[in-house]
Biopython code that builds the backbone (N, CA, C, O; Angstrom):
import numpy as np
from Bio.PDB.StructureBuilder import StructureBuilder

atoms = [
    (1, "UNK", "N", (108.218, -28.267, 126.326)),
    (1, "UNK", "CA", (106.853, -27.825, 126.415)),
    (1, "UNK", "C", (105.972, -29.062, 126.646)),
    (1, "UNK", "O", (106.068, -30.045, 125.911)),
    (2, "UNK", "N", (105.141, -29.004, 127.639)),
    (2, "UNK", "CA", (104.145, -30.214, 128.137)),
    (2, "UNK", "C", (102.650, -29.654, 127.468)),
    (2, "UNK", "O", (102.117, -28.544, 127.459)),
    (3, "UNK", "N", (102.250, -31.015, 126.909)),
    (3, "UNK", "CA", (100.929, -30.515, 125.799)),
    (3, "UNK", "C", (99.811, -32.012, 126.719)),
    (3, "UNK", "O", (100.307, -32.973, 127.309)),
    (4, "UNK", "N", (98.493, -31.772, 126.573)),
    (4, "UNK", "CA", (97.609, -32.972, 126.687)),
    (4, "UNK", "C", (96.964, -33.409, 125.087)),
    (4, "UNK", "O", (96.821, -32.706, 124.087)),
    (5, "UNK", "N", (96.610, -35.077, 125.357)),
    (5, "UNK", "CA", (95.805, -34.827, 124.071)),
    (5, "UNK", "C", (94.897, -35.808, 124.889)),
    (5, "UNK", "O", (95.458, -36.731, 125.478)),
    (6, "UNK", "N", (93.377, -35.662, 124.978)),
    (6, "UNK", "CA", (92.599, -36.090, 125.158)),
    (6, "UNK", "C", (92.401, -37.144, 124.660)),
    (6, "UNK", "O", (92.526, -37.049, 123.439)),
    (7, "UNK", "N", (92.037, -38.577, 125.125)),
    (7, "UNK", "CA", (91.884, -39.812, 123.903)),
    (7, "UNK", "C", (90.480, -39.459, 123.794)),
    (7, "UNK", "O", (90.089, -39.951, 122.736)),
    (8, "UNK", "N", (89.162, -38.605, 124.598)),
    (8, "UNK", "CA", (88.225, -39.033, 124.025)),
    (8, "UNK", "C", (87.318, -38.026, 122.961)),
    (8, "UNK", "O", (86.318, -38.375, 122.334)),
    (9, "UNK", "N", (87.960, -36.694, 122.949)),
    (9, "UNK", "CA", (87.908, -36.005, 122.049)),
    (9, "UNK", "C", (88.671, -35.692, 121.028)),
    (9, "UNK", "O", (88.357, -35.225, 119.933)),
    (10, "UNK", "N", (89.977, -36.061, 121.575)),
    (10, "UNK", "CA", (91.121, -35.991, 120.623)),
    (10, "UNK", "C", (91.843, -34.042, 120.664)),
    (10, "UNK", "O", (92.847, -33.804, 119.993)),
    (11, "UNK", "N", (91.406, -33.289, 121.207)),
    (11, "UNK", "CA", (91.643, -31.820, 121.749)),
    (11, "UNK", "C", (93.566, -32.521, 121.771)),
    (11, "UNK", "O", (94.134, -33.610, 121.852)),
    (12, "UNK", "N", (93.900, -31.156, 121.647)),
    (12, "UNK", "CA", (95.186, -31.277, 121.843)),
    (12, "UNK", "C", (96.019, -29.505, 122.115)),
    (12, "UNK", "O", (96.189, -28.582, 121.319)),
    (13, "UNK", "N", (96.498, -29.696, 124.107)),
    (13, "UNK", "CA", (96.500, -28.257, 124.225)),
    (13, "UNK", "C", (97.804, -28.060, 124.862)),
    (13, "UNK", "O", (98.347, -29.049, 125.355)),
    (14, "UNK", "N", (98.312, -27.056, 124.913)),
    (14, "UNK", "CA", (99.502, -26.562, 125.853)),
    (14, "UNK", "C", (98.891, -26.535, 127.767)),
    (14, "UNK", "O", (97.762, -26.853, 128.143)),
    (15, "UNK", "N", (99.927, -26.112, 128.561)),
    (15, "UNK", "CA", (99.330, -26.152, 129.860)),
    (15, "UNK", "C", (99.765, -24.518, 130.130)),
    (15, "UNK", "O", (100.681, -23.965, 129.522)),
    (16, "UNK", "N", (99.158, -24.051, 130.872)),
    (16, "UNK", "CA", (99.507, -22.327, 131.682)),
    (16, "UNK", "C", (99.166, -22.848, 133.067)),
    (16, "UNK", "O", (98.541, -23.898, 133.219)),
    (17, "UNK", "N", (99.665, -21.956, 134.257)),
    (17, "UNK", "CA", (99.631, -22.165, 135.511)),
    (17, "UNK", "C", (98.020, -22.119, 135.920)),
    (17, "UNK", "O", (97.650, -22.570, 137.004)),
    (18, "UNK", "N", (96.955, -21.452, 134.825)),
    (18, "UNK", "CA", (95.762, -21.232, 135.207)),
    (18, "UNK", "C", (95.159, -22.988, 134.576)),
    (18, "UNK", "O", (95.457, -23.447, 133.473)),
    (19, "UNK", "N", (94.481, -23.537, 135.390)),
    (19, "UNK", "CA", (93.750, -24.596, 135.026)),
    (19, "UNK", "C", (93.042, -24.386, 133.183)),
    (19, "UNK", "O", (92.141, -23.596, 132.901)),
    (20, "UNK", "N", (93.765, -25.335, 132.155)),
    (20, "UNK", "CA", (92.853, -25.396, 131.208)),
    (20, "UNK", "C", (92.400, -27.021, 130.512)),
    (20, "UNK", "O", (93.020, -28.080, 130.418)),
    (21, "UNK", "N", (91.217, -26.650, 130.165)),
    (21, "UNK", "CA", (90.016, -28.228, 129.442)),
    (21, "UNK", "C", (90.376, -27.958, 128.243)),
    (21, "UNK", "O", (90.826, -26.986, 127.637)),
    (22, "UNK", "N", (89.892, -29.723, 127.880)),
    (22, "UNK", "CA", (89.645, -30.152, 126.300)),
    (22, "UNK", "C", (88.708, -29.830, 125.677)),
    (22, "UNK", "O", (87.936, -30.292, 126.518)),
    (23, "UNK", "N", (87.999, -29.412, 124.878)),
    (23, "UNK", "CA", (86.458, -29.491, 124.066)),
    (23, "UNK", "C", (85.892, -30.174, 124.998)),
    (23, "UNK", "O", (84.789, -29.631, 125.064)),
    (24, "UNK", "N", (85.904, -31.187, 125.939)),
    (24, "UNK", "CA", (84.436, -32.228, 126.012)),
    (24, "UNK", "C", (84.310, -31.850, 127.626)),
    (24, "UNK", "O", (83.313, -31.926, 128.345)),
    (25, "UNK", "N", (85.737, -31.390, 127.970)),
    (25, "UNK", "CA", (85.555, -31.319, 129.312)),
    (25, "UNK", "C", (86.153, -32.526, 130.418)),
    (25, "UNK", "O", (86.397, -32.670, 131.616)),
    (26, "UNK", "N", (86.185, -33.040, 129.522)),
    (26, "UNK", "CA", (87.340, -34.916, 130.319)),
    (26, "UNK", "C", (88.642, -34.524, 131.007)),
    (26, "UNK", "O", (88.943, -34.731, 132.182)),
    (27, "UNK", "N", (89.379, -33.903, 130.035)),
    (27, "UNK", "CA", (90.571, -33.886, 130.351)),
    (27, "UNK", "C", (90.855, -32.308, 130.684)),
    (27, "UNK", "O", (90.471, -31.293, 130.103)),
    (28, "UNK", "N", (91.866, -32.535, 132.114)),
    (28, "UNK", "CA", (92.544, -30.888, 132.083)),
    (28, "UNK", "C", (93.873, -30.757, 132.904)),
    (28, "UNK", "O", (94.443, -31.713, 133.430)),
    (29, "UNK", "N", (94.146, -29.913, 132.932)),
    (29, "UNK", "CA", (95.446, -29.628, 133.292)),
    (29, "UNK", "C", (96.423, -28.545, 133.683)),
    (29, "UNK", "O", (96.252, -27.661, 132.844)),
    (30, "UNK", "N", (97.254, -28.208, 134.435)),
    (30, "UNK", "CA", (98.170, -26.951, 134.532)),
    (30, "UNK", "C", (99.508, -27.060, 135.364)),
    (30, "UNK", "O", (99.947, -27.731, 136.299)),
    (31, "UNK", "N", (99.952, -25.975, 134.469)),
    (31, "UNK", "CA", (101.140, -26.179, 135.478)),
    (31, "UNK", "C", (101.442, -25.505, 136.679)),
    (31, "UNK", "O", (101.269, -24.288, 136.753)),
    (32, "UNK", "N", (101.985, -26.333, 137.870)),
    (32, "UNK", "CA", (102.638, -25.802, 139.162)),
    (32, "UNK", "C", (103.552, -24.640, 139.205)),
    (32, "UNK", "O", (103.485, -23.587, 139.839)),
    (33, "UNK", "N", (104.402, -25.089, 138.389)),
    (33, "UNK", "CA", (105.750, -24.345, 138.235)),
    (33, "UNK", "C", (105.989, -24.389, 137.173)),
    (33, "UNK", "O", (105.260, -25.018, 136.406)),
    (34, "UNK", "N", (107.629, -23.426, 136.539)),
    (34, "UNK", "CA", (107.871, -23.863, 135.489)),
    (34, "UNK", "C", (108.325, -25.382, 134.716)),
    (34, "UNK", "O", (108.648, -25.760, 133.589)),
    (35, "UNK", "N", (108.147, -25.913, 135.950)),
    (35, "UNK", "CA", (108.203, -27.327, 135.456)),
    (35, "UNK", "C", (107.559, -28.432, 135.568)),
    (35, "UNK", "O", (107.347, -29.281, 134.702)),
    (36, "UNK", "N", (107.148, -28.404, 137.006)),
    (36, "UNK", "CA", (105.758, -29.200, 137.354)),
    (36, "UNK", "C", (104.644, -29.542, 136.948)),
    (36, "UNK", "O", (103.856, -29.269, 137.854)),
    (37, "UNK", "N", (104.222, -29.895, 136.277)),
    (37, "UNK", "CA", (102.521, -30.069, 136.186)),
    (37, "UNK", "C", (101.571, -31.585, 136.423)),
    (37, "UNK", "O", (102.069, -32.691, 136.636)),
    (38, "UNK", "N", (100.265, -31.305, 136.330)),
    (38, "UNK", "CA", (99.462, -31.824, 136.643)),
    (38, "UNK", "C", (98.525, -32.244, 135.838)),
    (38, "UNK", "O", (98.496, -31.401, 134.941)),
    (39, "UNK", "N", (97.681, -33.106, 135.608)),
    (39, "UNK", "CA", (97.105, -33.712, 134.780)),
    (39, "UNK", "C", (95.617, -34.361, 135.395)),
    (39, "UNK", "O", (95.664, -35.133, 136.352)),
    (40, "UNK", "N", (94.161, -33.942, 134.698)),
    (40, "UNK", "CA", (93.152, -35.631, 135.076)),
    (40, "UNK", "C", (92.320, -35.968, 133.906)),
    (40, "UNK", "O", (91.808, -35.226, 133.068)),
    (41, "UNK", "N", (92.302, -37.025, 134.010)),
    (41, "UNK", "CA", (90.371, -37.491, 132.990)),
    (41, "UNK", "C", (91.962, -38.391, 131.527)),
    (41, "UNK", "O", (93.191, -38.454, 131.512)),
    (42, "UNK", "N", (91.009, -38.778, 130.773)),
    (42, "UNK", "CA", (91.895, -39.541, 129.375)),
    (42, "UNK", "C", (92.860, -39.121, 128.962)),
    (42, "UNK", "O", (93.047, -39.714, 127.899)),
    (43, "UNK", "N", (93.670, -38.409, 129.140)),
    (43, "UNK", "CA", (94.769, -37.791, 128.797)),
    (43, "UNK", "C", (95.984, -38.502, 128.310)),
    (43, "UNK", "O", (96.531, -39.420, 128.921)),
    (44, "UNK", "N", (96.355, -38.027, 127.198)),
    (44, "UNK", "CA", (98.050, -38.745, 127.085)),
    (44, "UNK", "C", (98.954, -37.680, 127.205)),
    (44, "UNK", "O", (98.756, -36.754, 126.418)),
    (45, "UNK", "N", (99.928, -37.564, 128.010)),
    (45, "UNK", "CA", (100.535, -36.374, 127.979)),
    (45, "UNK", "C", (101.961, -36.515, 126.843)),
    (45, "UNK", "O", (102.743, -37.464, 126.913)),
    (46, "UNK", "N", (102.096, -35.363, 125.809)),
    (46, "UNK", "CA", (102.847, -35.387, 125.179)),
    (46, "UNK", "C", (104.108, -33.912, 126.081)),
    (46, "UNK", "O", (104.109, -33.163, 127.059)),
    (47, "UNK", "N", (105.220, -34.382, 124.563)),
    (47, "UNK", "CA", (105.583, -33.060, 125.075)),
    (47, "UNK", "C", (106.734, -32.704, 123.578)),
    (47, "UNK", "O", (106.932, -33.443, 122.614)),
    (48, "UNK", "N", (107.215, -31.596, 123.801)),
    (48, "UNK", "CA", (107.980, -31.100, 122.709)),
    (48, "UNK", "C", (109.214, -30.509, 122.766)),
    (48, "UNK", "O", (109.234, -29.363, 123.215)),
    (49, "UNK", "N", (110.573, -31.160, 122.315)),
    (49, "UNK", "CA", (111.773, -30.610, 122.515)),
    (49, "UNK", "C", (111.610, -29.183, 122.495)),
    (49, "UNK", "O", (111.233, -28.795, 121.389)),
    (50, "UNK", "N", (111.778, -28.189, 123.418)),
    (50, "UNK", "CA", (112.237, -26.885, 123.209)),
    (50, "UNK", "C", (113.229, -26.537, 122.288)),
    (50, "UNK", "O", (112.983, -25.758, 121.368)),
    (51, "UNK", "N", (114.162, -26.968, 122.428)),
    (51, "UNK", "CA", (115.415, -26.479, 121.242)),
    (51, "UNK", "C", (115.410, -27.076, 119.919)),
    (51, "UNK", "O", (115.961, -26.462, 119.006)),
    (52, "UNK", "N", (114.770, -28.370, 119.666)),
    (52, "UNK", "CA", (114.489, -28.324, 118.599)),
    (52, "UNK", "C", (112.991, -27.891, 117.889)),
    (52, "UNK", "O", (112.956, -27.907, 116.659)),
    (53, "UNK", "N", (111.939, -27.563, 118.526)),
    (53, "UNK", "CA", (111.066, -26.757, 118.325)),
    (53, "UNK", "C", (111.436, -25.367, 117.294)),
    (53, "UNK", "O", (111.174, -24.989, 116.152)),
    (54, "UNK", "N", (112.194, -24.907, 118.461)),
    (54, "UNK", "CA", (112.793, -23.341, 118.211)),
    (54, "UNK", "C", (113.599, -23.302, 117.338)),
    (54, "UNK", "O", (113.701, -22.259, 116.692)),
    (55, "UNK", "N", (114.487, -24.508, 117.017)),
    (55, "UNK", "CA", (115.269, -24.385, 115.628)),
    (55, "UNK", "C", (114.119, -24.515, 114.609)),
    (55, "UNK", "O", (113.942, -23.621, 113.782)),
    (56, "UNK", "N", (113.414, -25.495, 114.647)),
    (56, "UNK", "CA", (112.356, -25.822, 113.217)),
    (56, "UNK", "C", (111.922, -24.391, 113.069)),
    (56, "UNK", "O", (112.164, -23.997, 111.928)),
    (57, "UNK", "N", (111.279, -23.340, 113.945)),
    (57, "UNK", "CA", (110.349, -22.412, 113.664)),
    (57, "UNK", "C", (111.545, -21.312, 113.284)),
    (57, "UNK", "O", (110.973, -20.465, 112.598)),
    (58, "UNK", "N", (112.565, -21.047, 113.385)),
    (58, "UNK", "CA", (113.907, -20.450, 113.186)),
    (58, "UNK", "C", (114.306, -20.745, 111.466)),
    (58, "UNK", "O", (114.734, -19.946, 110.634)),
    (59, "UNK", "N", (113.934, -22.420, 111.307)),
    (59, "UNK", "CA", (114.586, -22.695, 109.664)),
    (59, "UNK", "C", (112.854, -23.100, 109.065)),
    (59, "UNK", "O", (112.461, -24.128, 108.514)),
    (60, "UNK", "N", (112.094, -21.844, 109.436)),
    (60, "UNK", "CA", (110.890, -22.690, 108.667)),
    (60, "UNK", "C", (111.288, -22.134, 107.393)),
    (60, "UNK", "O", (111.883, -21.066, 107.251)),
    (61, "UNK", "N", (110.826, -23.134, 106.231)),
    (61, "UNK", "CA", (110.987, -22.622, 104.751)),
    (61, "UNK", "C", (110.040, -21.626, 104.034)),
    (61, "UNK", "O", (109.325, -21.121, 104.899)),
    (62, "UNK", "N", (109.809, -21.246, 103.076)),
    (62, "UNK", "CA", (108.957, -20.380, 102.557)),
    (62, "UNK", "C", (107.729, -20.998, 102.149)),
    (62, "UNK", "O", (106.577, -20.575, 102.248)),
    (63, "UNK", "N", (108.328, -22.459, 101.502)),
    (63, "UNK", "CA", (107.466, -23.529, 100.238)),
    (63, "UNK", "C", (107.681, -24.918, 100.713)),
    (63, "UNK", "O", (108.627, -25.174, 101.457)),
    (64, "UNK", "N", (106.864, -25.804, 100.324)),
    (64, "UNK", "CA", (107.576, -27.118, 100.475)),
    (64, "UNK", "C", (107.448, -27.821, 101.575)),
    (64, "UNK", "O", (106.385, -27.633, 102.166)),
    (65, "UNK", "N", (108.415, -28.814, 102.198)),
    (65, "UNK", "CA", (107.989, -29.418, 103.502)),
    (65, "UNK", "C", (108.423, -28.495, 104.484)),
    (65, "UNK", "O", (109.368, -27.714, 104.373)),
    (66, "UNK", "N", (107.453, -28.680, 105.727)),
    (66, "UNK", "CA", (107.804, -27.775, 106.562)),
    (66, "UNK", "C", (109.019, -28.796, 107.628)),
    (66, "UNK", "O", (109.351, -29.977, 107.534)),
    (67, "UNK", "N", (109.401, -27.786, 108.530)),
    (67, "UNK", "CA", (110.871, -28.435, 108.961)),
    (67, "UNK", "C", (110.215, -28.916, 110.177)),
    (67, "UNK", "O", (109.252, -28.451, 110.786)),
    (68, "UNK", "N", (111.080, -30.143, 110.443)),
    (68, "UNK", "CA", (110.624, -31.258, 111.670)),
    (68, "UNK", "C", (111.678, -30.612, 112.666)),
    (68, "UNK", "O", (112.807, -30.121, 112.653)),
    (69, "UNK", "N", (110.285, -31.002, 113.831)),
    (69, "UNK", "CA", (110.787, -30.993, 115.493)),
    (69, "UNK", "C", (110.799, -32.220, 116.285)),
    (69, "UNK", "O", (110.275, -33.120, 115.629)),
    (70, "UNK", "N", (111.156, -32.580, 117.335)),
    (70, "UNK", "CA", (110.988, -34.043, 117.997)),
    (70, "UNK", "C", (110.099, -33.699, 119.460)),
    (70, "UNK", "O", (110.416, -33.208, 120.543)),
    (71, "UNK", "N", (108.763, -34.257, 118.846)),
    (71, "UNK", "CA", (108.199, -34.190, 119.589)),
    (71, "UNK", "C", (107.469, -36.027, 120.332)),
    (71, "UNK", "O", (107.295, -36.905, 119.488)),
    (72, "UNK", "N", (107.176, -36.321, 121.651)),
    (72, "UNK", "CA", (107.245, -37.528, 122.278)),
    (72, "UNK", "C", (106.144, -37.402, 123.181)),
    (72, "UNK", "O", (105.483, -36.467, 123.632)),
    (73, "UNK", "N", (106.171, -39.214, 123.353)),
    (73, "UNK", "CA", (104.394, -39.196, 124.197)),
    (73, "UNK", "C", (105.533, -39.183, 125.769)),
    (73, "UNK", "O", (106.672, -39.649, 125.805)),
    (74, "UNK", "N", (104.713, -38.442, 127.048)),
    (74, "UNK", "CA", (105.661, -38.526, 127.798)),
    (74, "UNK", "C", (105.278, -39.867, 128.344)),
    (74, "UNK", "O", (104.095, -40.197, 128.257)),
    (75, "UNK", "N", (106.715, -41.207, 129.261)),
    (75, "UNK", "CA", (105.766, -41.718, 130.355)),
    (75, "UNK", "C", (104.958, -41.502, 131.044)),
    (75, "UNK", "O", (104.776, -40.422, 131.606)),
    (76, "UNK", "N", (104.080, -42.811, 131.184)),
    (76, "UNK", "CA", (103.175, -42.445, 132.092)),
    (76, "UNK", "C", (103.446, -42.396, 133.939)),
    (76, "UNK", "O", (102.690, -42.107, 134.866)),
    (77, "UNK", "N", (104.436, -42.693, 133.901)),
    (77, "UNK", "CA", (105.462, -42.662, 134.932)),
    (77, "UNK", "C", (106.387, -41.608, 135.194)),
    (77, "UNK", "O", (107.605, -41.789, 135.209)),
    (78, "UNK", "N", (105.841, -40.529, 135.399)),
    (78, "UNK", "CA", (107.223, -38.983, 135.345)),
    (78, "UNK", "C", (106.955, -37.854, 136.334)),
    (78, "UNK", "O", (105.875, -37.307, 136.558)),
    (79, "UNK", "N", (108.103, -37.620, 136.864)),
    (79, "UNK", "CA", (107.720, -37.121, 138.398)),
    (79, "UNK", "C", (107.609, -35.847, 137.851)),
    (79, "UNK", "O", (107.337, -35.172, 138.844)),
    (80, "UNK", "N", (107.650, -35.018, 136.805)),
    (80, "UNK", "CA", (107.155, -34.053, 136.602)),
    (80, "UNK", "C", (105.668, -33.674, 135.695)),
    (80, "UNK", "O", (105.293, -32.544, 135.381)),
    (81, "UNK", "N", (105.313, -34.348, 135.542)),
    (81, "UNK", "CA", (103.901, -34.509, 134.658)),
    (81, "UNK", "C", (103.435, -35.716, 135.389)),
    (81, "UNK", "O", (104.105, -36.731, 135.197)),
    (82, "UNK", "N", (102.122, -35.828, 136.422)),
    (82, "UNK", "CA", (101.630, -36.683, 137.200)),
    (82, "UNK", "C", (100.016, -36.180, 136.906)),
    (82, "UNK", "O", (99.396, -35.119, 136.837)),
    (83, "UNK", "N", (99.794, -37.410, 136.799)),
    (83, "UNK", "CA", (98.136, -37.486, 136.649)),
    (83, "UNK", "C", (97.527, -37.619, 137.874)),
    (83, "UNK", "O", (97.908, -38.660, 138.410)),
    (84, "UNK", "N", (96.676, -36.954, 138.599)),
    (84, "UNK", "CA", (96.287, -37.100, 139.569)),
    (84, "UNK", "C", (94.456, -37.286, 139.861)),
    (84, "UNK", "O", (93.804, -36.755, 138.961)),
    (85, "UNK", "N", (93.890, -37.729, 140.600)),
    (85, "UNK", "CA", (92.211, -37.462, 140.753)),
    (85, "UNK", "C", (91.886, -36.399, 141.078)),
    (85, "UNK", "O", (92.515, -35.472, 141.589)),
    (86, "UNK", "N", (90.461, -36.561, 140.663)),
    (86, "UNK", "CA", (90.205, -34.985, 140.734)),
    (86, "UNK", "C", (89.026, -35.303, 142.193)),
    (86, "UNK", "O", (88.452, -34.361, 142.739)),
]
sb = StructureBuilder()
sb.init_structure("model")
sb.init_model(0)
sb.init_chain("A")
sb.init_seg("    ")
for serial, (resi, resn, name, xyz) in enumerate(atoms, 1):
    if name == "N":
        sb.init_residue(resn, " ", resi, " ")
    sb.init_atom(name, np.array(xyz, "f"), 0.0, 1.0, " ", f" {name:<3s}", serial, name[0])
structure = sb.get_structure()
């Protein structure tokens, strides 16, 4: 899963194929395809293991600590998440 986090609001969102903004309006983003996407404005693009996502939310507990996923800042260098001008 490909997420933005704005450095200058700090917003932090998922992407859909329909264009979506941060709170301030800086940063936005969507995806091409199911894999492609696109990026502009302060953005750091993160992203989130799918399978271990889906296990954490699978072994969430009742009480207590909640269960960890591995989630990562992506390069800023990645032919599938590209920042482009607007």
């Amino acid at each position: 899963m490909k997420l933005l986090m704005c450095a200058n609001c700090m917003d932090v969102f998922n992407l859909k194929l329909e264009e979506k903004t941060c709170t301030c309006g800086k940063t936005c983003g969507k995806y091409l395809d199911e894999l492609q996407a696109v990026f502009t404005g302060p953005a750091i693009p993160l992203g989130f293991a799918n399978s271990s996502l889906i296990k954490a939310v699978n072994n969430q507990p009742l009480e207590g600590q909640g269960e960890s996923f591995t989630a990562f800042v992506i390069p800023k260098k990645c032919d599938t998440f590209v920042k482009v001008d607007k």
